[in-house]
N, CA, C and O atoms as a printed pandas DataFrame, in Angstrom:
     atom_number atom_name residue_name chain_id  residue_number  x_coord  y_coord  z_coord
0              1         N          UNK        A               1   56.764  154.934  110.209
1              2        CA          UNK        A               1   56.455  155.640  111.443
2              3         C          UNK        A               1   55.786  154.635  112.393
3              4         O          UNK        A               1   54.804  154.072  111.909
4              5         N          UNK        A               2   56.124  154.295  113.659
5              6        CA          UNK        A               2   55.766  153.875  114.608
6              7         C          UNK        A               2   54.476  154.106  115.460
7              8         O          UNK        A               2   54.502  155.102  116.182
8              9         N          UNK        A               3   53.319  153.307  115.481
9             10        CA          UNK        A               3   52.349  153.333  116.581
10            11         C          UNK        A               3   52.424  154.340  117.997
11            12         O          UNK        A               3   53.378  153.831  118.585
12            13         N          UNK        A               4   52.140  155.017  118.509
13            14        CA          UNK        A               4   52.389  155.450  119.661
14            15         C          UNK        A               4   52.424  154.974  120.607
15            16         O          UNK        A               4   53.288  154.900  121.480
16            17         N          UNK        A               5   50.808  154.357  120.432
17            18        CA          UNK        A               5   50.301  153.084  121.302
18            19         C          UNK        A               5   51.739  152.012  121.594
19            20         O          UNK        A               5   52.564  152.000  122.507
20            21         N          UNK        A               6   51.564  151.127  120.306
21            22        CA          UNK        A               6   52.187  149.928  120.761
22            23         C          UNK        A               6   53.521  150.210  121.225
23            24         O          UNK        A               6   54.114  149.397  121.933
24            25         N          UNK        A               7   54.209  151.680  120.757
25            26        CA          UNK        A               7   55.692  151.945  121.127
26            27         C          UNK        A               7   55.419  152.160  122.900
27            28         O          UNK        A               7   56.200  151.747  123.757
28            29         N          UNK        A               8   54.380  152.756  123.122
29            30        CA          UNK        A               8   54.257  152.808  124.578
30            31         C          UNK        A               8   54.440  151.529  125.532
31            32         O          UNK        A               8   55.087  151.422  126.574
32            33         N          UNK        A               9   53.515  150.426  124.710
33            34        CA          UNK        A               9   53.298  149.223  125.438
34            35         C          UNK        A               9   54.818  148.473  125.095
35            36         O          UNK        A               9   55.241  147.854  126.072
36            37         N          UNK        A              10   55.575  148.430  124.065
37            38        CA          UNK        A              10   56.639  148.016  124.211
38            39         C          UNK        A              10   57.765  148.253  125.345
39            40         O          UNK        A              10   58.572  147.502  125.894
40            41         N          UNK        A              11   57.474  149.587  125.452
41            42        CA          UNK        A              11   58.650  150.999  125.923
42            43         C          UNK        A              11   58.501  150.081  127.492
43            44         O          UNK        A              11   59.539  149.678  128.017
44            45         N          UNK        A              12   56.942  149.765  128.252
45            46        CA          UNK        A              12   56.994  149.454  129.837
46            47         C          UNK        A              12   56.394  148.218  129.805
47            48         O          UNK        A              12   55.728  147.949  130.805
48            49         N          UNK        A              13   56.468  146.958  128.477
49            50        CA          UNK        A              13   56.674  145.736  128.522
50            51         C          UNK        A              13   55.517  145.143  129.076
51            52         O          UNK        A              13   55.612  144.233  129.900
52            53         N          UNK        A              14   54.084  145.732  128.562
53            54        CA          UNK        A              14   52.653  145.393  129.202
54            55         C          UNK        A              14   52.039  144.940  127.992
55            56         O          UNK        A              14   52.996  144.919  127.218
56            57         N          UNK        A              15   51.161  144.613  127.433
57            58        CA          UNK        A              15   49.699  144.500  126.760
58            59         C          UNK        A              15   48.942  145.061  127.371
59            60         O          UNK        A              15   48.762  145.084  128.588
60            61         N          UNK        A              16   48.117  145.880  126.040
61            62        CA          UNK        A              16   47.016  146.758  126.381
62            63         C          UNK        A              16   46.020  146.293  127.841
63            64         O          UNK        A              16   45.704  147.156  128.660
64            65         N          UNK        A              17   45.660  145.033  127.982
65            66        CA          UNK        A              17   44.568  144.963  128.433
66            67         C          UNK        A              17   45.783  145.099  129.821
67            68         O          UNK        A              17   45.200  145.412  130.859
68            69         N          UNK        A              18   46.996  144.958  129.963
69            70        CA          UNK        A              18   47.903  145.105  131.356
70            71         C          UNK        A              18   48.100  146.565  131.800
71            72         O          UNK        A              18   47.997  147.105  132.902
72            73         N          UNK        A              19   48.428  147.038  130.534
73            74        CA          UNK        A              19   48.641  148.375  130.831
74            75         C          UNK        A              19   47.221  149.016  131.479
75            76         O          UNK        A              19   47.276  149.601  132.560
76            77         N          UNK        A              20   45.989  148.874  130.777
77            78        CA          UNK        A              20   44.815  149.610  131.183
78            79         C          UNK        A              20   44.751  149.212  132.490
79            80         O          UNK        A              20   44.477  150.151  133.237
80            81         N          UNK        A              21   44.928  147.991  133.124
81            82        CA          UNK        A              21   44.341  147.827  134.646
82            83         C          UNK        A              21   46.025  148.676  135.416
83            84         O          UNK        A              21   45.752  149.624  136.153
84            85         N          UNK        A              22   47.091  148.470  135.313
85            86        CA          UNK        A              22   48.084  149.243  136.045
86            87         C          UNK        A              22   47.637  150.627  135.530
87            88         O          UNK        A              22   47.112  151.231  136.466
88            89         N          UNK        A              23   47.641  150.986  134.973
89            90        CA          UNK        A              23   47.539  152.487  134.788
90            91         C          UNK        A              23   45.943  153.266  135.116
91            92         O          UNK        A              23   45.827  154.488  135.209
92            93         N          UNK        A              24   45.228  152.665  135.208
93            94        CA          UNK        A              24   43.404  152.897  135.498
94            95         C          UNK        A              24   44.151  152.638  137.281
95            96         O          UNK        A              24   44.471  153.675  137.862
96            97         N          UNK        A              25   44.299  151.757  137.769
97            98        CA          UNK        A              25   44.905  151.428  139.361
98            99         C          UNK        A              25   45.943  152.277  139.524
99           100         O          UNK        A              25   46.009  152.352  140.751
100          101         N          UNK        A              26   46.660  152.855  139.156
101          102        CA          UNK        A              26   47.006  153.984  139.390
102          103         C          UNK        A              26   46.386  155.320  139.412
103          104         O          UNK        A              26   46.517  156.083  140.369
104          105         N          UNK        A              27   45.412  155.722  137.885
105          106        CA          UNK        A              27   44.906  156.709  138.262
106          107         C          UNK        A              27   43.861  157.070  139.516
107          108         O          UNK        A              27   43.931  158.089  140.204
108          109         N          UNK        A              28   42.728  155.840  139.675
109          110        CA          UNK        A              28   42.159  155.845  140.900
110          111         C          UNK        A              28   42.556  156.170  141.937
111          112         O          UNK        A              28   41.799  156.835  142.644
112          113         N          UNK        A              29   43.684  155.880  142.349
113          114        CA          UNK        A              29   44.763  155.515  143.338
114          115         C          UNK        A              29   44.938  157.175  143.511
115          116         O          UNK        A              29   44.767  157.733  144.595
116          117         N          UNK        A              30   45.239  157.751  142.504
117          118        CA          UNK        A              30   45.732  159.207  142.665
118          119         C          UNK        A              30   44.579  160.326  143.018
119          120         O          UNK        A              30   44.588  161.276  143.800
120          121         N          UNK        A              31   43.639  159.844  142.165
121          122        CA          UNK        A              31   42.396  160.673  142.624
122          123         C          UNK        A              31   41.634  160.273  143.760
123          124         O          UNK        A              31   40.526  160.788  143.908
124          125         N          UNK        A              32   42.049  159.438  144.586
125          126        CA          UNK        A              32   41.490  158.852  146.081
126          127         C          UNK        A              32   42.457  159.757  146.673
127          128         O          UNK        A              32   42.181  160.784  147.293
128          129         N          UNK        A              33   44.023  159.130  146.346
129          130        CA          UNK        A              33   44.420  160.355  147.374
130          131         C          UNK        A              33   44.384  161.835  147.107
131          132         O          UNK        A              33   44.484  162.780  147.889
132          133         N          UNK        A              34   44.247  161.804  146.059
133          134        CA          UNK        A              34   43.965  163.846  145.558
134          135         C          UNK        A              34   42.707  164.173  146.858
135          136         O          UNK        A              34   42.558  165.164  147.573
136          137         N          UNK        A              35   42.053  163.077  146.789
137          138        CA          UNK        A              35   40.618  164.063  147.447
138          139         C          UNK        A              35   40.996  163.891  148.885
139          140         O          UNK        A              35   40.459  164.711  149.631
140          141         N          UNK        A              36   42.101  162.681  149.673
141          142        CA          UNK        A              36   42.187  162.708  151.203
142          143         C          UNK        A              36   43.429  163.816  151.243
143          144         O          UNK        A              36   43.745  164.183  152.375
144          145         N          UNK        A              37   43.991  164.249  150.391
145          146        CA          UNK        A              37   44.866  165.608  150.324
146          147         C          UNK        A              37   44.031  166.762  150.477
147          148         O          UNK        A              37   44.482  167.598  151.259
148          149         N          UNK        A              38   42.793  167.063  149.870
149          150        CA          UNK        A              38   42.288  167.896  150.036
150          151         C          UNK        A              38   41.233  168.181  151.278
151          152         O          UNK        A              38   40.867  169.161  151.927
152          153         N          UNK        A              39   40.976  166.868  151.238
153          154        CA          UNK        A              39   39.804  166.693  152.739
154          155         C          UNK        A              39   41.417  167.087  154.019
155          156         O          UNK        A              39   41.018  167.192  155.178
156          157         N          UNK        A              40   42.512  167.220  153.913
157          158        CA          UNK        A              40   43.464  166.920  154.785
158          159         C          UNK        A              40   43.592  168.534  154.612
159          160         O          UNK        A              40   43.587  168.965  155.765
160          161         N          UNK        A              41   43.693  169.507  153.807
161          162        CA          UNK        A              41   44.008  170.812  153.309
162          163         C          UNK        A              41   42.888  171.413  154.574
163          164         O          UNK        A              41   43.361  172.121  155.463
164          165         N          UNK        A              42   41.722  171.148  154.573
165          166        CA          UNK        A              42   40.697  171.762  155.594
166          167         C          UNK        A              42   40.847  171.225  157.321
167          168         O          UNK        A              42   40.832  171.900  158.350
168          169         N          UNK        A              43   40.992  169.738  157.117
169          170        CA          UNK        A              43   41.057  169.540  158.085
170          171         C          UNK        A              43   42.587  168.958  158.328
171          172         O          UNK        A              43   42.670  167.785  157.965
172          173         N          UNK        A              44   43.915  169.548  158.901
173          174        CA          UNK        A              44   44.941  169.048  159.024
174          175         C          UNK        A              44   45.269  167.735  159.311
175          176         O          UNK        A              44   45.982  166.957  158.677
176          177         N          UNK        A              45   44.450  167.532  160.698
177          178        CA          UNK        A              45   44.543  166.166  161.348
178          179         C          UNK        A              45   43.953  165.057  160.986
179          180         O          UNK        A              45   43.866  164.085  161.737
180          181         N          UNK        A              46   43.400  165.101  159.564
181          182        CA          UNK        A              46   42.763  164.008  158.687
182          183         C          UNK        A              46   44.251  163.518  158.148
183          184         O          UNK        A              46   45.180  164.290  158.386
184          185         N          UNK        A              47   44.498  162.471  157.545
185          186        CA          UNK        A              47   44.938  161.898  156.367
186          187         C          UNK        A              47   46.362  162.854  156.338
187          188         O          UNK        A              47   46.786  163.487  155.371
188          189         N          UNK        A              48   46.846  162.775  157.445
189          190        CA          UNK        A              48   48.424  163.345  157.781
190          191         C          UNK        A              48   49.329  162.995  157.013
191          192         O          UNK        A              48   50.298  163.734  156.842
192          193         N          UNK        A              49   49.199  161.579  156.267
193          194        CA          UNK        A              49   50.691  161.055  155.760
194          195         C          UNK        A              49   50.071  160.401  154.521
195          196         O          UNK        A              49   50.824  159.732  153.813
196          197         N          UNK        A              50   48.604  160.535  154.132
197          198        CA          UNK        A              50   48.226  159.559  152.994
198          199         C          UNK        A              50   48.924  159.976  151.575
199          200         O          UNK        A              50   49.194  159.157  150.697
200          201         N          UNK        A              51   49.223  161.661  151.475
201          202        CA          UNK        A              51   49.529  161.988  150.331
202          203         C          UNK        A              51   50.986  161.245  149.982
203          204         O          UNK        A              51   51.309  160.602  148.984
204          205         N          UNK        A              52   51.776  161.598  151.245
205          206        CA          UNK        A              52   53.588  161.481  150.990
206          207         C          UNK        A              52   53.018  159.756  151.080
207          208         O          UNK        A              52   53.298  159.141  150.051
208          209         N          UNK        A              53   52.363  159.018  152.023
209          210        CA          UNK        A              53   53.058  157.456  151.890
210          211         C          UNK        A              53   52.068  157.120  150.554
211          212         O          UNK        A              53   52.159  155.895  150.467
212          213         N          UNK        A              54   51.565  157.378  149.945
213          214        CA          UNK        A              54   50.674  156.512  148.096
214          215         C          UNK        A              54   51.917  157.561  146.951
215          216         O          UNK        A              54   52.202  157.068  145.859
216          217         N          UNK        A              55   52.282  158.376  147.187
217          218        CA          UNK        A              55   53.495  159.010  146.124
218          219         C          UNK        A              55   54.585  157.925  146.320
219          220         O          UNK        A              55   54.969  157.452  145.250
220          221         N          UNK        A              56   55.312  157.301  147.683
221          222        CA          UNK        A              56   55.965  156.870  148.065
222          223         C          UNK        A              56   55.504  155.419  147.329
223          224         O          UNK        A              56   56.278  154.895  146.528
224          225         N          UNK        A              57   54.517  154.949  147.570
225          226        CA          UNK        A              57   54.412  153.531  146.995
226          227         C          UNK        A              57   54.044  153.111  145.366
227          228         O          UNK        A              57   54.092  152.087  144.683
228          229         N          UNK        A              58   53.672  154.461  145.187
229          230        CA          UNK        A              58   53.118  154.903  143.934
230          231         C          UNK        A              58   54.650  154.661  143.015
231          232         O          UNK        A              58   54.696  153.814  142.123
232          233         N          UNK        A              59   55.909  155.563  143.391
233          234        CA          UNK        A              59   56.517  155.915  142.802
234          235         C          UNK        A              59   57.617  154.686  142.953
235          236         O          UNK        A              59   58.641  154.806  142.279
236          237         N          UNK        A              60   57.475  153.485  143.809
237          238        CA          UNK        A              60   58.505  152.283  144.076
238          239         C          UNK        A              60   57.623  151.235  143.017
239          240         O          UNK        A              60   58.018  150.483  142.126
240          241         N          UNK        A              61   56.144  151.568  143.577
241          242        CA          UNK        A              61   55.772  150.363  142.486
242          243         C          UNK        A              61   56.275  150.661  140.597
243          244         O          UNK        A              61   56.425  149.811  139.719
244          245         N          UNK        A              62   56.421  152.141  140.512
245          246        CA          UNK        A              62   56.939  152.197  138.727
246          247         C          UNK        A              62   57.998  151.965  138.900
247          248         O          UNK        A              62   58.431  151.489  137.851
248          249         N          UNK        A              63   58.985  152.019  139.861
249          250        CA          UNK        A              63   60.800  151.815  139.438
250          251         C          UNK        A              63   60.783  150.736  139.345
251          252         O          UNK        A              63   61.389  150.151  138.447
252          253         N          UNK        A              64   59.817  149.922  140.585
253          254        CA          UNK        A              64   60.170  147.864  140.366
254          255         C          UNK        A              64   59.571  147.817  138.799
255          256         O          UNK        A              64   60.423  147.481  137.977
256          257         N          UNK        A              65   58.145  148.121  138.221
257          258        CA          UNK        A              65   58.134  148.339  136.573
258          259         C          UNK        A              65   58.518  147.781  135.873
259          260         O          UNK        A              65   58.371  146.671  135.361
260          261         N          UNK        A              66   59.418  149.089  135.768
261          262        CA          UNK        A              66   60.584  149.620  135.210
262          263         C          UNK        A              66   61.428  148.722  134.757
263          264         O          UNK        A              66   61.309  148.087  133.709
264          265         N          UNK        A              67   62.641  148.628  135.855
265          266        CA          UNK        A              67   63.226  147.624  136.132
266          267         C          UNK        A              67   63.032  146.162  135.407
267          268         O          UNK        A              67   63.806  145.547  134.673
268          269         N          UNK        A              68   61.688  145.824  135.890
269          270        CA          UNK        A              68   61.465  144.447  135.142
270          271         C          UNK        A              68   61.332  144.848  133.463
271          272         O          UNK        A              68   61.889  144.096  132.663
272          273         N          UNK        A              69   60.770  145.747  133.085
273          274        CA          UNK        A              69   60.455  145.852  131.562
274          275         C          UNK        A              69   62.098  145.594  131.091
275          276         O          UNK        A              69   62.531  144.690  130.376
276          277         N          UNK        A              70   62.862  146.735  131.762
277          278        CA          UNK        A              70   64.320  146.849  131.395
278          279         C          UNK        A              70   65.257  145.749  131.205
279          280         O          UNK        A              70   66.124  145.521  130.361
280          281         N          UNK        A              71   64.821  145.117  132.261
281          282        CA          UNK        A              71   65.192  143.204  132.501
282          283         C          UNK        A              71   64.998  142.820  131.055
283          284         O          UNK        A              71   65.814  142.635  130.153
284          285         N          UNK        A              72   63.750  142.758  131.094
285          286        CA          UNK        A              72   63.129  141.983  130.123
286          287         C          UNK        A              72   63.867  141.858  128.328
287          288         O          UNK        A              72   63.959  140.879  127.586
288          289         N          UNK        A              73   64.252  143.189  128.146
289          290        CA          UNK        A              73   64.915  143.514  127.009
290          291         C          UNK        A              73   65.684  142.600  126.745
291          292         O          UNK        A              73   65.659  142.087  125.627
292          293         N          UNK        A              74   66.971  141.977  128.190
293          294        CA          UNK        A              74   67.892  141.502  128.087
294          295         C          UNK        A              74   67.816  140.287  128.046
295          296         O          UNK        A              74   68.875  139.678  127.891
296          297         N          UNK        A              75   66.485  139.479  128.176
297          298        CA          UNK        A              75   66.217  137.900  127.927
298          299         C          UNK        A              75   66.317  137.494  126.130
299          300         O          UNK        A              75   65.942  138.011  125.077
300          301         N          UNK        A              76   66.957  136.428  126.502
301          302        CA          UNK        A              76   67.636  135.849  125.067
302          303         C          UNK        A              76   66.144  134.627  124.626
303          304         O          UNK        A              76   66.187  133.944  123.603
């Protein structure tokens, strides 16, 4: 039976100590904008576009990732 852990860190081609800073920089990232989403919920004209443009960069920075982990498989 397989690690969870290390199958994880294999699966998106990081070491622990890589994975913790991308994924900790991401979660921050989400709970900064969770709260200018919500400061934006009361006041509309706050933080108009912060939610859609950090999902937007949020979600290009995992496909580039991705991509490279996927790459990576294929190096001889």
């Amino acid at each position: 039976m397989s690690n969870p852990i290390t199958r994880h860190l294999k699966d998106v081609g990081e070491s622990y100590p890589e994975h913790f800073i991308a994924a900790s920089g991401f979660g921050i990232r989400m709970m900064t904008t969770g709260l200018a989403c919500f400061i934006h919920s009361i006041f509309p004209f706050l933080f108009e576009k912060t939610g859609s443009d950090m999902v937007r960069r949020l979600h290009d920075e995992m496909v580039i990732k991705r991509r490279k982990a996927d790459n990576h498989d294929w190096v001889i």
